[in-house]
Structures are given as structure tokens and as C-alpha cells.
C-alpha positions as CSV (number, residue, x, y, z in Angstrom):
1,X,229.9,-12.8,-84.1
2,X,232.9,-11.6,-81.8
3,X,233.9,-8.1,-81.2
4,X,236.2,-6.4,-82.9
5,X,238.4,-3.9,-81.2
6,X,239.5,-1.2,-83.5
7,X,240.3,2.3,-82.2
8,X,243.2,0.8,-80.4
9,X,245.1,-0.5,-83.2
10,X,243.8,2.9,-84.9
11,X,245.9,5.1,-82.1
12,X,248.9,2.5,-81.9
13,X,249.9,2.5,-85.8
14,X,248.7,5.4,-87.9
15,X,251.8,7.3,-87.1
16,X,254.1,5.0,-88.7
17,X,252.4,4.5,-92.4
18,X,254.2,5.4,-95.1
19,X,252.7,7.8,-98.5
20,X,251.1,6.1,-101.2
21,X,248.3,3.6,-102.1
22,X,249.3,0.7,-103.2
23,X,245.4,-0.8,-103.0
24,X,243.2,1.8,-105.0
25,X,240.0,0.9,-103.9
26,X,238.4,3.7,-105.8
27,X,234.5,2.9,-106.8
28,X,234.7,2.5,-110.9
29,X,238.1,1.5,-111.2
30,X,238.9,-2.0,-113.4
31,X,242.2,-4.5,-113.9
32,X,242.2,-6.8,-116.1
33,X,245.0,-9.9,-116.2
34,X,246.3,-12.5,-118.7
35,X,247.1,-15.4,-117.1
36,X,250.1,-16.9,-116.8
37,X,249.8,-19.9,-115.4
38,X,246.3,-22.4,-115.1
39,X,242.7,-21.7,-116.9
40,X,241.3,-22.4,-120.1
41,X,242.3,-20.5,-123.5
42,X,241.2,-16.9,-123.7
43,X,240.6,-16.9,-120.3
44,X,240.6,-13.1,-118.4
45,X,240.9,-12.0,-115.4
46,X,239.2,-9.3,-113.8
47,X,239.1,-7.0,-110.6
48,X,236.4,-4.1,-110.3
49,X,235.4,-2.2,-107.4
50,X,231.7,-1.2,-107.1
51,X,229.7,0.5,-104.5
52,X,229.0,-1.6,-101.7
53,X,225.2,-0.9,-102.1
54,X,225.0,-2.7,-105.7
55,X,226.1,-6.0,-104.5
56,X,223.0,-7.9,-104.3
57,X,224.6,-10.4,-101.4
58,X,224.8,-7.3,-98.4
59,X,225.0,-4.1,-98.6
60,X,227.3,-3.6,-95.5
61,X,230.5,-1.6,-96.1
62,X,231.4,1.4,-98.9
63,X,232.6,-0.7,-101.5
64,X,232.1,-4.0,-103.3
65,X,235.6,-6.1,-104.5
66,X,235.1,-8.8,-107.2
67,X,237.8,-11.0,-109.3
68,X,235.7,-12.0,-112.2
69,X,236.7,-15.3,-114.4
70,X,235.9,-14.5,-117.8
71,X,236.1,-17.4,-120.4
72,X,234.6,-18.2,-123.8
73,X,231.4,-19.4,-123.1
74,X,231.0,-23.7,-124.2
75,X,227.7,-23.9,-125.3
76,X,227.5,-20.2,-127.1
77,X,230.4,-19.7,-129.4
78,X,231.3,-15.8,-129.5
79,X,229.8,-15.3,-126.3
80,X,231.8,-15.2,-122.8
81,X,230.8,-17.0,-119.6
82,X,231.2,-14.8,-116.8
83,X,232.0,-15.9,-112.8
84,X,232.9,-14.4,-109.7
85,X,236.4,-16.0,-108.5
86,X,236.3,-13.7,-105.1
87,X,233.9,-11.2,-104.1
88,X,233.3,-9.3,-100.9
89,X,232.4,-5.6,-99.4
90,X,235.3,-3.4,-97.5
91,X,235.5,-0.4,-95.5
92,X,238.3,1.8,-95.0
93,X,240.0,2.5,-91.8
94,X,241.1,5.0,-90.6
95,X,242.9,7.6,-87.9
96,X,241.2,10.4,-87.1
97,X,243.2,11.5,-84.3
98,X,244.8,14.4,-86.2
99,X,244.0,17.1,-88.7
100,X,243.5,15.1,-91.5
101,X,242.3,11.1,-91.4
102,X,244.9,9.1,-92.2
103,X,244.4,5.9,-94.0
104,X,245.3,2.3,-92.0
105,X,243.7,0.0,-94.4
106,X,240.5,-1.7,-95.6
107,X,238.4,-4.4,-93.6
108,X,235.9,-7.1,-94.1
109,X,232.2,-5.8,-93.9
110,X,230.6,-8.9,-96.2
111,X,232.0,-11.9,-96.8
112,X,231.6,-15.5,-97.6
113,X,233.3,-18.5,-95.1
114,X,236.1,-19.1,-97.5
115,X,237.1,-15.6,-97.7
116,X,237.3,-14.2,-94.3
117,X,235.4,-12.8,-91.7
118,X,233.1,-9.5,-91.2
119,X,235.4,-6.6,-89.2
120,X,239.0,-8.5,-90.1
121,X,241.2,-6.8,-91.8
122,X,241.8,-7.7,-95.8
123,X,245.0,-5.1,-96.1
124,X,246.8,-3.1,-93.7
125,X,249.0,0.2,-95.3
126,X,252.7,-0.8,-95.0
127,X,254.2,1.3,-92.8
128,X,257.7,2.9,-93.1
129,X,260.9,0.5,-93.5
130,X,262.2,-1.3,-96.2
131,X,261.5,-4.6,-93.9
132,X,258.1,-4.1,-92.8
133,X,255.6,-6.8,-92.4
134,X,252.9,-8.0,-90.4
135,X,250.7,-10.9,-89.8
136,X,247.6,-11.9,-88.4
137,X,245.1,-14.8,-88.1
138,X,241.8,-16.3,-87.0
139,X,239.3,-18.7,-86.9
140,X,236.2,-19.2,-88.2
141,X,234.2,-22.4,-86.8
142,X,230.5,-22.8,-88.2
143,X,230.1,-26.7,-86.7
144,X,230.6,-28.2,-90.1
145,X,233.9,-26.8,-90.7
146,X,236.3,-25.2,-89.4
147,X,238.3,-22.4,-91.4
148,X,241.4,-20.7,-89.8
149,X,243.2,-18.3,-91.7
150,X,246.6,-16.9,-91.9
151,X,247.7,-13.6,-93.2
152,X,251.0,-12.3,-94.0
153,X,252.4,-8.5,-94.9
154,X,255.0,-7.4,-96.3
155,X,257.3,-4.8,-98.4
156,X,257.7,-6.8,-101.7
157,X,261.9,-7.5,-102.1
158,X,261.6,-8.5,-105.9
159,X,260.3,-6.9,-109.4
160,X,256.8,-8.7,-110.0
161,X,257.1,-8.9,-114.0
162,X,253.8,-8.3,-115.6
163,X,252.2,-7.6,-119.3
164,X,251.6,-3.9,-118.1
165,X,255.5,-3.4,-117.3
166,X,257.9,-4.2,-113.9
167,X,257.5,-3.2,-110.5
168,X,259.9,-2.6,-108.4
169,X,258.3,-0.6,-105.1
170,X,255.1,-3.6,-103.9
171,X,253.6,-4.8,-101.0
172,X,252.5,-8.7,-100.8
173,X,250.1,-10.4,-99.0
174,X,250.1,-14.3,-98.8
175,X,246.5,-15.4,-97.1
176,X,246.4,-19.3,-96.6
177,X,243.3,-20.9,-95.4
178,X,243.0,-24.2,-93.7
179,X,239.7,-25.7,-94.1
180,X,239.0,-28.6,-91.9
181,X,236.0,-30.4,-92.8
182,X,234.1,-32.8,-90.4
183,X,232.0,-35.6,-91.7
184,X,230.9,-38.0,-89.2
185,X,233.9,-38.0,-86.9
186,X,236.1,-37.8,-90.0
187,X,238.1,-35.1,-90.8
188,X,239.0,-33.7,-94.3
189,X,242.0,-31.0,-94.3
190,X,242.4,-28.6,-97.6
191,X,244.7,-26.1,-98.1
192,X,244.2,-22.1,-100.2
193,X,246.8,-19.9,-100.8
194,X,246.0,-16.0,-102.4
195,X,249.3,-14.3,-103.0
196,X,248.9,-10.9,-103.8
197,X,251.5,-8.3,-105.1
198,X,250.1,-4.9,-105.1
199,X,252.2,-1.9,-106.4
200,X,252.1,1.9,-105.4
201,X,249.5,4.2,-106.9
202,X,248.3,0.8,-109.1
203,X,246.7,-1.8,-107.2
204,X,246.7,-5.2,-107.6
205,X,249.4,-6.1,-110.1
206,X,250.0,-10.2,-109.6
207,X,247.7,-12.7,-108.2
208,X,248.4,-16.5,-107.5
209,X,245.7,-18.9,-106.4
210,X,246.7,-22.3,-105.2
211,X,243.7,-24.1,-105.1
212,X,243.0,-27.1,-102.5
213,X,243.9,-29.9,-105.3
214,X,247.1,-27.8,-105.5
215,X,246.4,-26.6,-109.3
216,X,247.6,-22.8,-110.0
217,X,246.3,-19.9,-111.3
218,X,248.4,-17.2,-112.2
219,X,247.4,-14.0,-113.4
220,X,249.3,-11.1,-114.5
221,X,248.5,-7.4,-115.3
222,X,247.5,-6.1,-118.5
223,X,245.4,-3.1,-118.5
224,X,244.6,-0.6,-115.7
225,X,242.7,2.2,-115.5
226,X,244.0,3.7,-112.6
227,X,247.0,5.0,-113.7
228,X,248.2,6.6,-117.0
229,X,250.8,4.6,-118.2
């Protein structure tokens, strides 16, 4: 596992981020989404954060993010079959430099291959400027595969329409992941897309998957229990 070199980005950009959360990673706190787009009927979508300590994979990090597929279940009408879409631990960043820490952003501390790496960054507070944005990528090679991942930041510049109402001030991610598989000198490319539209003092309030067979999931805010709305 490579180093990661923190305090220097630390010193270098807390001065420039701007008020609000637009991630609420609060332990307790649920979303749940209609879909849209993709899935089976009734199908739900689900975020919850946890305490890094109850997920039974690692216990690295402070807190434990899941997307949970929830569906009727096939072989037990009335009940639901539960999965986990995405799940991994973070831990916040942050500057200390000052009188009070100021937030930067959230990275990796757990994580499986096709969701990032341990000590990268999963999303960075937008700093001031109507055009911010920022980027970053790696790779990942574990001999079998190799997984190199692309990251993009940015002030969102249209309302994301959503069960739950419209929103208007939103940063979005876009991660793509290039999987390159290698099977006896042969070499199999697929392609994931997450974009992400988080809103201020909400959280996550869009998601889109684009899956390697290009079929799309799209999922929409419906309830939240982080605001009162």
C-alpha cells in the first residue's frame, strides 16, 4: 500500500472552502430514493451511515457508508430482499491549523477494489466560486486486474429534480472506473460510472450508476431525515 501524503494538501486548501455541508455524514442519518430509471418494480433505494465499528468487513475509519438495494423478495411474497449496492468506511479530514478544525472532506479508510482505495479521497468540500471543481485519479493494480479510477468535482450548474423537491445550490461528483481484466494474455476492458449530485445541508440527493453492460440505474430522493422539510 502506498503512502499517502495529507497535511500538505490539508495546509494548501482549507482556506478556500466555502460554508455548508453538502455530504452529511452524520452516524444515524438515512435517504431513501425512488428510482427513476433501471431496477425491478418496488424497488428502493437506500443510503445510511453507521459507525465505522459495526461493519463487520473492517473496522478502520469513524463511519460506515452503504447504498442498500431493497426489492420484493422472489421466493417470499411480502417480504423484501435486501443488498448492499456500495459500501465502505470514511474518515473526515480535516485543518487544524487554526482555532477551530475546519472540514476538507472525507476519505477512504475500507474499501473493496471496485470502489476505491484506503487513504483516497471519496469527496472533497467545494471551495468558494461558482466554477469550482477538481479532479483526481489513480490506480489500483492487484495482478489480475487492473482498476484506475477517475474523479471529477464540481459546483453543480443545473436544478437536480427529485421526489423530495428541486435543488438549485449542489455539488457533483462523476467517478468512472476502468477495469481492465487480464485472462491469459487477453485483456477484457469495462467501464463504471457513479454520478452523484449532493445538495447543501441534505446530502446525497441524485445518484446514477452506469453499469459495465451500460444499463442505468437512476435514483431519486424521496425521504430524508436530515433536514426538516
Amino acid at each position: 500500500m502506498r503512502s499517502f501524503l495529507l497535511v500538505p494538501v490539508l495546509l494548501l486548501s482549507a482556506c478556500t472552502s466555502a460554508g455548508g455541508d453538502y455530504f452529511r455524514l452524520e452516524e444515524g442519518l438515512t435517504w431513501e430514493y425512488s428510482l427513476v430509471q433501471g431496477g425491478v418494480q418496488d424497488e428502493v433505494w437506500r443510503v445510511e451511515v453507521g459507525d465505522a465499528a459495526d461493519n463487520p468487513a473492517n473496522q478502520r475509519g469513524s463511519l460506515w457508508w452503504r447504498i442498500v438495494r431493497s426489492e420484493p423478495h422472489p421466493d417470499f411474497p411480502g417480504e423484501r430482499l435486501e443488498t448492499d449496492h456500495r459500501s465502505f468506511n470514511v474518515g473526515a479530514e480535516e485543518d487544524q491549523t487554526g482555532s477551530e478544525p475546519v472540514l476538507l472532506g472525507y476519505t477512504y479508510r475500507h474499501v473493496e477494489l471496485d470502489e476505491g482505495d484506503r487513504n483516497e479521497w471519496f469527496v472533497k468540500v467545494p471551495e468558494a466560486g461558482a466554477t469550482w471543481s477538481d479532479t483526481w485519479n489513480y490506480t489500483i493494480d492487484d495482478g489480475g486486474s487492473e482498476f484506475e479510477y477517475t474523479i471529477e468535482i464540481s459546483r453543480g450548474q443545473d436544478t437536480v429534480q427529485t421526489g423530495l423537491g428541486n435543488y438549485d445550490d449542489t455539488v457533483q461528483v462523476i467517478r468512472t472506473t476502468v477495469i481492465t481484466n487480464r485472462n491469459q494474455g487477453n485483456e477484457q476492458e469495462l467501464t463504471q460510472i457513479h454520478e452523484e449530485h449532493w445538495a447543501r445541508d441534505v446530502g446525497l440527493v441524485r445518484y446514477r450508476f452506469t453499469a459495465a453492460n451500460e444499463e442505468v440505474t437512476d435514483a431519486a430522493l424521496r425521504t430524508a431525515d436530515t433536514v426538516d422539510l
